[in-house]
Residue, then its C-alpha position, 0 to 999 in steps of 0.5 A: x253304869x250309873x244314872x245321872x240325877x241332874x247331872x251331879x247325884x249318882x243313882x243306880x240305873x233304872x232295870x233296863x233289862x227287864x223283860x215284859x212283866x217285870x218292866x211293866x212292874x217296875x213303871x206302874x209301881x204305887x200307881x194302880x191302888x191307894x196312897x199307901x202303895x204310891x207312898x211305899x214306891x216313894x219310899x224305895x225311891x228314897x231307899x234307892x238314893x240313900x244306896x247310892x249315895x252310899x255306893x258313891x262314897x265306896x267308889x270316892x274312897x276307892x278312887x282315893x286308895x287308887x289315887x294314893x297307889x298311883x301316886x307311889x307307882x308313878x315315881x317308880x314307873x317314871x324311873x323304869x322309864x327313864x331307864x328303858x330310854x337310857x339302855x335303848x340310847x346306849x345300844x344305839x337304838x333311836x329314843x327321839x319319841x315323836x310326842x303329842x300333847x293333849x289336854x284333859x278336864x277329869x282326873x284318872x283316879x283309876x288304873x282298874x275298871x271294877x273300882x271307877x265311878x264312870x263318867x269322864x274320869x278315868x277313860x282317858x286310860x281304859x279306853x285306851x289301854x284296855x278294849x271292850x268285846x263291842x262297842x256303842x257307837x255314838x248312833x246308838x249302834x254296837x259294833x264288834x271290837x275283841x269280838x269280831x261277831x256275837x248273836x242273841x239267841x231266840x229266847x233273849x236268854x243268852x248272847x254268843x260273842x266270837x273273839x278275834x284270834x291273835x289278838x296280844x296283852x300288853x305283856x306278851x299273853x294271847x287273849x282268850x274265853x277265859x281271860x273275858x271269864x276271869x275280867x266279869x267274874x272279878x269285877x261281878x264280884x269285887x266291883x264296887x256296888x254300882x258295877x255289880x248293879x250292872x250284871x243285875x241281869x247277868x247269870x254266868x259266863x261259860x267257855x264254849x271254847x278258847x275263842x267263845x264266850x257265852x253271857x247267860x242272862x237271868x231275864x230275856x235280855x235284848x239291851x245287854x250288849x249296851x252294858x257289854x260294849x260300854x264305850x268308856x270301858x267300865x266295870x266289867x266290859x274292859x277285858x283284863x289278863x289274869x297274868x297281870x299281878x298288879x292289877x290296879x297299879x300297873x295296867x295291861x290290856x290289849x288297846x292300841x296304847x300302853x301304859x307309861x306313868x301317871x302323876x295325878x293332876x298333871x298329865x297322863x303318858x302313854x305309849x303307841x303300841x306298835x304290836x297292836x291286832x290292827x296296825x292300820x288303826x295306829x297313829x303317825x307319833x310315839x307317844x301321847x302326853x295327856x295332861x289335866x288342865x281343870x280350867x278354861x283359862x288355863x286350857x287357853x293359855x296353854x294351847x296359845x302357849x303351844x303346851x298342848x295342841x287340844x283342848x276342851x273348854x268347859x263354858x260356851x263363851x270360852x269356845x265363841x271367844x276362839x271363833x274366827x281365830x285362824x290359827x285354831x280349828x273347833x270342831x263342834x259336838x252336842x253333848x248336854x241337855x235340859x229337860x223339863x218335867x211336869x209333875x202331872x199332879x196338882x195343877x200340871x195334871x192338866x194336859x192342856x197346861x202342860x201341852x200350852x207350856x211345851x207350846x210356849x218354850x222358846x227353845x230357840x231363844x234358850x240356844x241363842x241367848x243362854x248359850x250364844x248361840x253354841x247350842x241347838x234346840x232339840x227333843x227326847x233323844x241325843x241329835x246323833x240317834x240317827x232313827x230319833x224324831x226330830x223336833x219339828x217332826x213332833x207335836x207340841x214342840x215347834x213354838x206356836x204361842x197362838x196355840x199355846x194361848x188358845x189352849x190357855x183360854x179354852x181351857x179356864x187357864x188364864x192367871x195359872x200360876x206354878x212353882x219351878x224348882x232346881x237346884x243351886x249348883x251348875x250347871x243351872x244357871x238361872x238365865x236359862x231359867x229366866x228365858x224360859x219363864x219369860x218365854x211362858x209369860x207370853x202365853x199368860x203362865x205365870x212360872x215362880x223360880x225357886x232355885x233350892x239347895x240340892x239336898x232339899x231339890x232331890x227329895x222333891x224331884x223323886x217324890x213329884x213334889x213340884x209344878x215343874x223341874x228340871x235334870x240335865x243330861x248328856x249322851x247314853x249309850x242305850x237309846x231307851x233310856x231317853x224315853x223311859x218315864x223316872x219312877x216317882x219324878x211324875x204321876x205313874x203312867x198308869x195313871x196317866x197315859x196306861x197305853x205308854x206301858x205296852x209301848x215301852x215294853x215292845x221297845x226294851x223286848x225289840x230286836x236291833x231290827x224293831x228298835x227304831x219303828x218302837x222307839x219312834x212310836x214312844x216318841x210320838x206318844x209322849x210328845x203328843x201326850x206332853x209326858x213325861x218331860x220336855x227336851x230343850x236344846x242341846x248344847x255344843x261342846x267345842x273341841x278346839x286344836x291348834x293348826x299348825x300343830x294338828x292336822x286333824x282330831x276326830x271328836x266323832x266318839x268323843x261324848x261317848x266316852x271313848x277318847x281312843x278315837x280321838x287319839x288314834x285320830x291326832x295327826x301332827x302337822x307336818 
């Protein structure tokens, strides 16, 4: 799983699975001696960006090669296709497949989980063909798919996994312990670096039985089971057969849909599979056609069209354009986030300034006049985290310009002056940041926009060299890291506020039980401390179908990265 840098520079994630002492090590690293040690931490960061930005060119050219390979594959499969339907019709079997078509921002440019970059590409295919142990839901929550029940032994050291029994490959063999064995190992091994970064943590894999799977971890481990039941199916929680001799080119898993073709940049085909382990899950159609369409424009126009019956536009304008359009149903998900970092060296070292800044933002006019209105103003936490403090239950995020005034003046603060950099390049756009200065112009803090080229805005971000910044974000499966402060992004917490390392211990030790009352008291803590960062809204994605060709379509998974329930949900009008 990959870290997002503002939402465009891929990083290996942050250890997430450390235990205690290591995870303290890895917060207070350069915060506790000289400048030396502040400047070594800075020079692994840069280390680290260097890696993988040199991971992410391993995974471009493995998407290219898989692009390549799908291509020659396609004209291949379509033929077999076509051939199938062709004896099927001769035999007098019925062959009028009931299609529903769909449409896709991202390409597919993976048909094989260890060699994919993650994000939205390729999950259209591996959340639907393929199947995960468990799965994160949407809340945060894990819940049991080919595994009907796991545990976490006492010592944090290993996690049981208890798989259904009868459950089918796309190609007739029974899935078993050494099928969950062969998938981890494989792409353990012969992943792309930022899937072997996942199993940093992971030992082995031993087979108590056929239908027993035990992960032994390096570390106690209590955030593991996010990493295995990873909603887009990535690396090594896609589940695969070792029976399959085309690995890569002609997937097989044990997902409600198979694979039919792919023509890269056009459209997907799958089928229903109607030998599915849960028949009641299965969709009232045949086939499914998910075509990619990159722009808004052309999204629109097809599904006015009756070319496809969904889509998923990009730009909040285009969804508050189709508004009270009759014809059409849109269903609303907050997906993406700003959040705003203050350095807590130089001048935003001051608690005060940073607290009248977080005092002084108009997240509500960020909602209504950046994104009309199709956005809601937020916290530190995705708004479906069901345990998350809101907002208005945290300090210093309600606005109160007179509080934030009165901290100004209290404090000598008046005339203050700071420097915000970003990055030239979407989703930054500057009108949300002229809000945002005009907004803090109301408390008398004078904030300079210095939009940067992104080559030059990543040194600064993992080096503090800044006043104020920003990182855009979407939805992460494990709720920790909402909170978890970046190394190097700002002052260590050390440094700054020692009592949040404890505090995020207790948090990456808690048990499913504890993890709410532990996340909550993080929250609280950085909110009134006003560190690390700042959440601003969150903006609404609209999932916009056709009427009179759907009935219904269950977006609820849909930020997760898993399309599966979107698909399964599609129900053709009658």
């Amino acid at each position: 799983m990959i870290f997002q840098i503002g939402g465009g520079i891929s990083m290996p994630r942050p250890m997430l699975t450390l235990s205690a002492s290591l995870l303290s090590l890895a917060l207070v690293a350069g915060a506790c001696g000289d400048d030396s040690e502040l400047i070594a931490a800075q020079e692994e960061a840069a280390a680290a960006q260097g890696a993988a930005a040199a991971a992410q060119g391993e995974a471009a050219a493995a998407q290219e090669e898989a692009a390549a390979a799908q291509e020659e594959a396609a004209a291949a499969q379509e033929e077999a296709a076509a051939a199938k339907e062709a004896a099927a019709a001769a035999a007098g079997s019925d062959v009028d497949l009931r299609e529903v078509v769909v449409s896709e921002k991202a390409e597919v440019y993976n048909f094989d989980p260890k060699n994919s970059a993650g994000g939205e590409f390729d999950a259209p295919l591996f959340t639907s063909v393929f199947e995960t142990l468990v799965r994160t839901t949407p809340s945060g929550l894990v819940e049991p798919l080919l595994a009907e029940s796991w545990s976490m032994a006492d010592d944090k050291m290993s996690y049981t996994f208890n798989l259904r029994q009868g459950v089918k490959f796309h190609n007739g063999e029974s899935l078993t312990c050494a099928d969950v064995k062969y998938s981890v190992d494989r792409a353990v091994s012969d992943g792309i670096p930022m899937v072997q970064q996942r199993a940093d943590n992971l030992a082995e894999i031993t087979c108590t039985d056929d239908y027993t799977a035990v992960y032994h971890m390096v570390e106690p481990d209590t955030t593991f089971v996010y990493t295995i039941g990873d909603s887009t199916g990535l690396g090594f929680s896609s589940i695969l057969t070792s029976t399959n001799s085309a690995q890569g080119t002609s997937p097989v898993g044990t997902g409600p849909f198979t694979f039919v073709s792919y023509v890269p940049g056009s459209a997907l085909v799958l089928d229903v599979n109607r030998d599915y382990w849960n028949p009641s899950a299965l969709p009232d159609y045949d086939r499914l056609q998910v075509r990619i369409i990159k722009e808004d424009a052309s999204m629109v126009a097809a599904l006015r069209a009756g070319e496809v019956a969904l889509i998923h536009p990009t730009s909040a304008a285009t969804t508050a354009g189709l508004r009270g359009d009759g014809s059409v149903t849109i269903d609303d998900i907050p997906t993406r986030t700003f959040w705003i970092h203050a350095s807590k060296v130089g001048k935003t070292r001051d608690d005060n300034l940073v607290k009248a800044l977080w005092l002084c933002m108009d997240r509500q006019a960020l909602a209504d006049v950046v994104y009309m209105g199709e956005a809601v103003p937020w916290s530190t936490a995705h708004p479906l985290v069901e345990y998350a403090l809101k907002p208005e239950e945290l300090p210093n995020y309600t606005r109160d310009v007179a509080a934030g005034k009165k901290l100004i003046a209290d404090n000598g603060l008046e005339g203050t002056q700071l420097d915000f950099v970003y990055p030239t390049r979407a989703p930054y756009e500057d009108v949300f940041f002229e809000v945002l200065q005009a907004s803090w112009a109301e408390c008398g803090i004078e904030v300079q926009l210095s939009p940067v080229e992104q080559a030059v805005w990543i040194p600064k971000l993992i080096n503090a060299d800044y006043d104020l910044s920003s990182t855009d974000q979407g939805w992460y499966s494990n709720p920790y890291r909402y909170v978890l402060p970046r190394t190097g992004w700002q002052a260590m917490p050390d440094e700054i506020l020692p009592e949040l390392i404890p505090a995020l211990a207790a948090l990456a030790e808690a048990t499913p039980e504890e993890r709410p009352e532990a996340f909550r008291a993080v929250q609280m803590m950085e909110a009134e401390n006003a560190y690390p960062y700042s959440g601003t809204v969150y903006t609404n994605t609209g999932h916009i179908y056709r009427n009179d060709l759907l009935s219904n379509a269950d977006h609820s998974w849909y930020l997760t990265g898993d399309k599966r329930v979107l698909y399964l949900s599609l129900t053709p009008a009658d």
